[in-house]
MITORMAR-459066 format. One line per 2 residues: number of its first residue (from 1); their letters; for each residue z negated, y, x negated of C-alpha. Coordinates in Angstrom, 2 decimals. Example, Ala and Ser with C-alpha at 12.3 -4.5 7.8 and 13.67 -1.06 7.14 Angstrom:
2
1> AS> -7.80:-4.50:-12.30; -7.14:-1.06:-13.67;
//
This chain:
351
1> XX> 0.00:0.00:0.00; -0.84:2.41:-3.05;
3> XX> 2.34:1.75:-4.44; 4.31:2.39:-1.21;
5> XX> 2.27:5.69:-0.94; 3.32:6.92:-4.66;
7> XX> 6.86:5.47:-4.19; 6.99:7.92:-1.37;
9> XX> 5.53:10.47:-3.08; 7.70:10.44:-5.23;
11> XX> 10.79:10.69:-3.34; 9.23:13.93:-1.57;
13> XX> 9.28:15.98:-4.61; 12.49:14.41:-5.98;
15> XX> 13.69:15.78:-2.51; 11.88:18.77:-2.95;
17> XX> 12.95:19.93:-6.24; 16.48:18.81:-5.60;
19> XX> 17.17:20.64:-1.72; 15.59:23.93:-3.37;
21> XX> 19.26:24.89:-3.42; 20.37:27.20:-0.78;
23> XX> 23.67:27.52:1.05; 24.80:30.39:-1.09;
25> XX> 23.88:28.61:-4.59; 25.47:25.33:-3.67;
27> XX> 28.37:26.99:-2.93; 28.39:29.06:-6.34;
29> XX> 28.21:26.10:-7.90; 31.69:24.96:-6.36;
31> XX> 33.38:28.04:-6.75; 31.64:27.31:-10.63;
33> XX> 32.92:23.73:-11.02; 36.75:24.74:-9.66;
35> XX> 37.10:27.57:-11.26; 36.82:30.39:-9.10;
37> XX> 34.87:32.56:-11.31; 34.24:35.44:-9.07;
39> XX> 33.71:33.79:-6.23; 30.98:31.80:-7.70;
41> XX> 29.52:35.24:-8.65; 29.32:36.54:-5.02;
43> XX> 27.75:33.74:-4.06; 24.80:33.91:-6.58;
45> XX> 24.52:37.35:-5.74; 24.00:36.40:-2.50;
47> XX> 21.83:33.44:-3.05; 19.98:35.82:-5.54;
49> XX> 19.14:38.45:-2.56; 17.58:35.79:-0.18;
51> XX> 15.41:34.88:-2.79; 16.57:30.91:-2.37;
53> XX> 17.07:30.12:-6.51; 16.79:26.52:-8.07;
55> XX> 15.98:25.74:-11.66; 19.42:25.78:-12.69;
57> XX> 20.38:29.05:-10.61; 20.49:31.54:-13.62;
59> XX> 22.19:29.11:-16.29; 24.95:28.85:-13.24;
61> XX> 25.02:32.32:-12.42; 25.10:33.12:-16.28;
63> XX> 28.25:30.96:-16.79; 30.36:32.11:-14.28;
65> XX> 29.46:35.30:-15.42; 30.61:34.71:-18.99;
67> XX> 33.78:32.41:-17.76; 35.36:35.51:-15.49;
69> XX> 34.94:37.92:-18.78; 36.54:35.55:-20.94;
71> XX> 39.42:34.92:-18.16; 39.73:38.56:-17.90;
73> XX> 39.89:39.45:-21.61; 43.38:37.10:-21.41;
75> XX> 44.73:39.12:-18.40; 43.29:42.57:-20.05;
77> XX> 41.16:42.85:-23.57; 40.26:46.35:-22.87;
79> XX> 38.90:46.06:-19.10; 36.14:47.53:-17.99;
81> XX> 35.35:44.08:-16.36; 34.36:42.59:-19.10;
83> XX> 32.09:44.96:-20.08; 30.69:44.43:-16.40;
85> XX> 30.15:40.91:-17.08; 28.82:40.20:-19.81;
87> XX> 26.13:43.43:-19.09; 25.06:40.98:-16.55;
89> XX> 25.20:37.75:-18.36; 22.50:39.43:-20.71;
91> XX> 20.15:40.48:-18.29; 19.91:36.87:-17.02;
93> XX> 19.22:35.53:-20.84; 15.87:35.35:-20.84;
95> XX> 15.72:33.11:-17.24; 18.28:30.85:-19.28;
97> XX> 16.78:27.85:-19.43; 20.08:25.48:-21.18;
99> XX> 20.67:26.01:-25.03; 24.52:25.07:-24.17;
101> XX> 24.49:27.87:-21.73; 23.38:30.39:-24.29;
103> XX> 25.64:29.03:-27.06; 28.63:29.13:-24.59;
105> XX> 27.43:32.87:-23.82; 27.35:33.81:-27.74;
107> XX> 30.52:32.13:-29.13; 32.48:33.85:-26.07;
109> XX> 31.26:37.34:-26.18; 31.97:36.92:-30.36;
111> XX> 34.97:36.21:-29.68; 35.75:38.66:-27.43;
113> XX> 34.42:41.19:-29.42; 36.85:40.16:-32.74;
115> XX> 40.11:40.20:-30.81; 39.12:43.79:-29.51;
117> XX> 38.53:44.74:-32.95; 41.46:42.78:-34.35;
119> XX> 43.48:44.90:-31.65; 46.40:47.50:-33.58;
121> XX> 46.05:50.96:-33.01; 42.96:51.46:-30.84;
123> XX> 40.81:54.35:-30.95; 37.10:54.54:-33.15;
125> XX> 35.16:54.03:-29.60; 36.91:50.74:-28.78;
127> XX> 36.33:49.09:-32.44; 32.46:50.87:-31.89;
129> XX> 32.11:49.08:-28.62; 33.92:45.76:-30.07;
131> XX> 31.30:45.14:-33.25; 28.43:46.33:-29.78;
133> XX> 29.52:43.15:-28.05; 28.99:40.93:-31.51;
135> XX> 25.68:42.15:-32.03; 24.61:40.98:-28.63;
137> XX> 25.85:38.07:-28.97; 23.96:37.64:-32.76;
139> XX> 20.73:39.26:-31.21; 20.47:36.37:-28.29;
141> XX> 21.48:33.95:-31.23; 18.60:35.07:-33.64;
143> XX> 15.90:35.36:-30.22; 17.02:31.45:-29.01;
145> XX> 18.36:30.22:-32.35; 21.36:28.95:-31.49;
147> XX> 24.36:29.75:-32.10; 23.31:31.84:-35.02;
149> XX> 25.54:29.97:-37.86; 29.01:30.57:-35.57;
151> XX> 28.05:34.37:-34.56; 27.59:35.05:-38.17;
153> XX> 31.23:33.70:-38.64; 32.32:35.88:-36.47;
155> XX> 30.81:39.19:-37.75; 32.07:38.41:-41.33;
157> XX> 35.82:37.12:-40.57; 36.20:40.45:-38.04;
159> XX> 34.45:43.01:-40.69; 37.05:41.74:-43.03;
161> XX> 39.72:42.35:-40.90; 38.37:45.77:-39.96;
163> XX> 38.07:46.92:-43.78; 41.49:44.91:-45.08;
165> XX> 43.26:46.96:-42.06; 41.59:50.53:-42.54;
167> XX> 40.39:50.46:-46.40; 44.16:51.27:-47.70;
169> XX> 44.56:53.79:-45.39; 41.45:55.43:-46.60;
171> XX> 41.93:54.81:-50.21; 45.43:56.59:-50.01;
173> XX> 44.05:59.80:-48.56; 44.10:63.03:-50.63;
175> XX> 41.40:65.27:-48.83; 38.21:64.01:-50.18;
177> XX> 36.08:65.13:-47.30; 38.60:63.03:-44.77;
179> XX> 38.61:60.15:-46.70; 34.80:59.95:-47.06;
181> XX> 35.05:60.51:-43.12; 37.42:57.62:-42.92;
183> XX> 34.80:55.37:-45.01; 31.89:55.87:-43.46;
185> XX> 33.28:54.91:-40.07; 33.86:51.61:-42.29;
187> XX> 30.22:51.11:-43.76; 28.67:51.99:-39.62;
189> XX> 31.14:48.38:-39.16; 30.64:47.04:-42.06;
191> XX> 27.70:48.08:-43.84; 27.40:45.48:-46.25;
193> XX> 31.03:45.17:-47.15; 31.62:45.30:-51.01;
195> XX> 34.69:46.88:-51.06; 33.68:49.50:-48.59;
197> XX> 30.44:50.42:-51.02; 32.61:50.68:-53.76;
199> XX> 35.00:53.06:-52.30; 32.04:54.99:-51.02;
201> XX> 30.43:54.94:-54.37; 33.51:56.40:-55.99;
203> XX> 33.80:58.78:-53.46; 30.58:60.32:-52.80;
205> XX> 31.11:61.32:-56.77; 34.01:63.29:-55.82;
207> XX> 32.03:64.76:-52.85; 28.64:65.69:-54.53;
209> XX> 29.96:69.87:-54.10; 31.42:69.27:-50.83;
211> XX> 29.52:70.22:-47.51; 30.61:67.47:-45.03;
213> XX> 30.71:68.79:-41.98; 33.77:66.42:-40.20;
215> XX> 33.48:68.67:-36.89; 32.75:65.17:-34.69;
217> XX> 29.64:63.00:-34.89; 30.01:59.46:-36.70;
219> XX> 28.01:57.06:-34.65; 25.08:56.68:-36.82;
221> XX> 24.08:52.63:-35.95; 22.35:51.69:-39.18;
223> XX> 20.16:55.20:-39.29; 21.68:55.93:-42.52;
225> XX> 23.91:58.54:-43.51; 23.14:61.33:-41.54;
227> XX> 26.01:63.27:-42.82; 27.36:65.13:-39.86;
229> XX> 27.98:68.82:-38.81; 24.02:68.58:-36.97;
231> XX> 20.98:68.80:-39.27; 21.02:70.12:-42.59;
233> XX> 24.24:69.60:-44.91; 23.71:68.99:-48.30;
235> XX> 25.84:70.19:-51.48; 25.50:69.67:-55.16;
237> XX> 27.79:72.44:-56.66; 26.05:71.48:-59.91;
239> XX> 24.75:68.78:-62.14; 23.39:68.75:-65.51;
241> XX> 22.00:65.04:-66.58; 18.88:65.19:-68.59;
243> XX> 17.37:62.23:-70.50; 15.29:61.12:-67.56;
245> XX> 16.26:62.74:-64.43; 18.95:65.51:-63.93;
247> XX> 18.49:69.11:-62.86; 21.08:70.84:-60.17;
249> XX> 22.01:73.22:-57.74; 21.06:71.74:-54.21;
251> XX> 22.65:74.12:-51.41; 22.21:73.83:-47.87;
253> XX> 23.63:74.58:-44.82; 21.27:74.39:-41.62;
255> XX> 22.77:73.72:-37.71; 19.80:72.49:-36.25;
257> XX> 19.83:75.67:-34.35; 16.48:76.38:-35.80;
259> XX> 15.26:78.97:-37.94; 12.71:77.70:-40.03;
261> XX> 11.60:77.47:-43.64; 13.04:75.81:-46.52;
263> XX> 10.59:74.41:-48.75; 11.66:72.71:-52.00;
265> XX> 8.43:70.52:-52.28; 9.79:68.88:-49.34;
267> XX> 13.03:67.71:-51.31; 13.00:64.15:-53.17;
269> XX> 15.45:61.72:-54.47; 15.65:58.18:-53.55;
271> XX> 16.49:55.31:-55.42; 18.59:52.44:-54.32;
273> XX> 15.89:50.22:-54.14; 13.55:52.86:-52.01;
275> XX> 11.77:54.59:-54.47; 10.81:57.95:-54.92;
277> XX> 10.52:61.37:-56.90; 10.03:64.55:-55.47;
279> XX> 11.99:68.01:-57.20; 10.45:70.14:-59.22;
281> XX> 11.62:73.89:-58.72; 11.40:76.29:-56.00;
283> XX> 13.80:79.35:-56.94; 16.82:80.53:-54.91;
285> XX> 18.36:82.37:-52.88; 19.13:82.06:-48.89;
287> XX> 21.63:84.02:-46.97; 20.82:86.72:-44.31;
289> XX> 22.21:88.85:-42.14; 21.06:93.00:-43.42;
291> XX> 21.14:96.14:-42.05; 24.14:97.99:-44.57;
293> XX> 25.54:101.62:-44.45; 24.59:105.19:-43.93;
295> XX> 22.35:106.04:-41.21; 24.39:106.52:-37.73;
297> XX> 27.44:104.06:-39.56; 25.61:101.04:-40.29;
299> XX> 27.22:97.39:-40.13; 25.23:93.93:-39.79;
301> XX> 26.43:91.99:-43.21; 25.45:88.43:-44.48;
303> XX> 23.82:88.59:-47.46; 22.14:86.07:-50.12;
305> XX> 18.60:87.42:-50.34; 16.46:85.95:-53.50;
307> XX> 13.30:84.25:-53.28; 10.23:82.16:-55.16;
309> XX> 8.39:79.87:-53.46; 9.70:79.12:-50.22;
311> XX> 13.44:80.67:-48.44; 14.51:80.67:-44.80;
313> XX> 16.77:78.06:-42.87; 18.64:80.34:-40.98;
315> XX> 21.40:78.82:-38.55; 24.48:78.42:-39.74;
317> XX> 23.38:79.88:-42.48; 23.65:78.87:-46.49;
319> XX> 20.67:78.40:-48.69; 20.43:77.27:-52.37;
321> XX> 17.31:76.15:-54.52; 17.61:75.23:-58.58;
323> XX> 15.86:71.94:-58.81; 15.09:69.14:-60.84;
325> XX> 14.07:65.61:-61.27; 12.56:63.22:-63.32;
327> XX> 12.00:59.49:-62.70; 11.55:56.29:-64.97;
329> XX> 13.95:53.98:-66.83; 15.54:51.52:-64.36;
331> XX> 15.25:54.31:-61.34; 19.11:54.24:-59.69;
333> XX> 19.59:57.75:-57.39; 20.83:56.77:-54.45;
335> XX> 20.18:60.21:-52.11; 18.68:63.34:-52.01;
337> XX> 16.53:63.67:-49.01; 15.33:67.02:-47.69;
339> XX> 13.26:66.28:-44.20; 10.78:68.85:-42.12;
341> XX> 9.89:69.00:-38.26; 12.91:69.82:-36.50;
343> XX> 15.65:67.49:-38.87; 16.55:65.68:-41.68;
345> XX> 19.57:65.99:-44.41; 20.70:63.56:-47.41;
347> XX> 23.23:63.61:-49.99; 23.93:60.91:-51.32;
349> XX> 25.24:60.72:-54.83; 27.59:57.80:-55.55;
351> X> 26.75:55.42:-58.58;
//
C-alpha cells in the first residue's frame, strides 16, 4: 500500500512539474522547434505576461530570441532588429538555466558582431557598435564560463581584420594630427594590437608639440587617452633630455568651460608600468584677455600674462609652465598627466 501511495506520488509531481506549461509557452515552443522565430517570440511574450513560465521558459524564449537575430543578420547585417534581439536575449541571461543555451547565445552574437565589422566601407559608429556586440557576448562567457575559448577567437581574428584593413590607410597619411586621429580609433578596437602600439608609439613622437583637438569626440571605451577637444589639451613644444628625467615646455589649452587654476604641483608623469613622478617647476605664463588703448579708445586683447606659483585656466584659453622631471633607472614615460576637480588631460609621449 506504501508503495502504491509513493508510486502515486510520484506521478503527481511528475505531472505537476511537467503541465506547468501554459497555452502560450507550449505553443512558443512549436513556433521554436519549426522555425518560426518570431512567432515563438510573441508567444513567450505572452506566456511571460500571464505569469504561466516553466523551468525551461527563459532558455526557450532566449533561443528564439537569438535564432530571429541571426536569421535577420542574413536578410540585413545592419538592422535595427538585431540589435532588438539580442538586447533581449541578454536580459534573460541570468534566468538561463542550459550552458548550450548560453554558448549558442555567445558564438552567435560573436559572430554577428565580426561580419559587421568585417563589413567595407561602414561608418566609425557601426564598427563601435560591432566590437559592443563581442564584448557581450565575452562578458556572459567570462560570468558562465562557457564559451570563453571561441569568443576570444572571435575578438582576435576580427581586431586583425579591423587593423590589417585601416592600419595602411593610417600609416600613409601626411597630417600628423589626422593620422594619430585615425590610430586611436584603432587602439579603442584594438587596444592590445602590436602593430597598432607601434604606429602609435611612432606617432605620438611626431605629435609631442601638437595640440590634438580632432573637433569630434573618439569614443573613449578603455578610459585611456583622453585626447579630445573637451578637458585640457596637452602640448610639449619642447624637450631637453637630462641624465635622469627631462625638463620641457608643457602648454595647455583648457575647454572644460571652467575657469580655474593651473597648478604645476598637480602635473606628473607616468610610467608604462604605472608609476609615478610629479614636476618640479611652477613658472609661466597664461593668456588673458586686457584692457589695451587710450582712455575713451580702448580694445579687449588676449594677452600672455607671467606668473610664479600658480596661473589661470581660462577657457579656451592657452597656458604654459617650464617643468621638469626626474625618475629612476628603468622608469619608461608613458604620459604626462595634469588632473584637478573639474577634468583631466594627458599627453602621452611615444617610446
Amino acid at each position: 500500500m506504501k508503495k502504491i501511495f509513493i508510486a502515486a506520488l510520484a506521478t503527481a509531481v511528475a505531472l505537476t512539474v511537467t503541465g506547468c506549461k501554459g497555452t502560450n509557452e507550449k505553443r512558443g515552443d512549436e513556433h521554436l522547434k519549426e522555425g518560426r522565430f518570431r512567432n515563438a517570440i510573441n508567444s513567450y511574450i505572452e506566456a511571460k505576461k500571464k505569469g504561466k513560465m516553466s523551468d525551461e521558459f527563459f532558455d526557450n524564449f532566449t533561443l528564439a530570441l537569438v535564432r530571429a537575430g541571426e536569421m535577420e543578420s542574413k536578410k540585413d547585417l545592419s538592422s535595427d532588429l538585431i540589435n532588438n534581439y539580442f538586447d533581449k536575449a541578454t536580459t534573460n541571461i541570468p534566468n538561463v538555466k542550459e550552458d548550450a543555451t548560453i554558448e549558442e547565445y555567445v558564438k552567435t552574437l560573436g559572430e554577428i558582431g565580426k561580419r559587421q565589422a568585417a563589413q567595407e566601407g561602414v561608418d566609425f559608429a557601426t564598427i563601435i557598435n560591432a566590437f559592443a556586440k563581442i564584448d557581450s557576448a565575452e562578458k556572459v562567457a567570462k560570468t558562465r564560463h562557457v564559451g570563453e575559448a571561441a569568443i576570444k577567437s572571435i575578438r582576435e581574428e576580427t581586431e586583425k581584420l579591423y587593423v590589417a584593413r585601416n592600419l595602411p590607410e593610417a600609416n600613409s597619411e601626411d597630417d600628423p594630427v589626422v593620422k594619430e586621429y585615425m590610430l586611436l580609433r584603432m587602439e579603442a578596437m584594438a587596444p592590445t594590437n602590436q602593430d597598432v602600439q607601434t604606429a602609435l608609439n611612432k606617432s605620438r613622437k611626431t605629435t609631442r608639440g601638437y595640440f590634438l583637438i580632432f573637433g569630434e569626440n573618439i569614443p573613449d571605451l578603455s578610459g585611456k587617452h583622453l585626447v579630445d577637444k573637451w578637458g585640457y589639451v596637452m602640448a610639449l613644444p619642447s624637450i631637453k633630455p637630462a641624465k635622469n628625467g627631462f625638463s620641457c615646455e608643457l602648454q595647455f589649452w583648457a575647454t572644460t568651460g571652467n575657469n580655474t587654476d593651473l597648478d604645476p604641483s598637480k602635473i606628473k608623469l607616468v610610467s608604462t608600468d604605472g608609476k609615478e613622478v610629479y614636476a618640479k617647476g611652477n613658472t609661466g605664463w597664461c593668456e588673458a584677455e586686457v584692457l589695451v588703448g587710450k582712455k575713451g579708445d580702448e580694445k579687449i586683447e588676449k594677452k600672455q600674462k607671467k606668473f610664479k606659483g600658480k596661473g589661470k585656466l581660462m577657457n579656451e584659453f592657452q597656458c604654459s609652465v617650464n617643468v621638469s622631471f626626474s625618475y629612476p633607472k628603468g622608469f619608461v614615460p608613458d604620459y604626462i598627466q595634469y588632473k584637478d576637480e573639474y577634468s583631466e588631460g594627458r599627453k602621452y609621449l611615444g617610446h
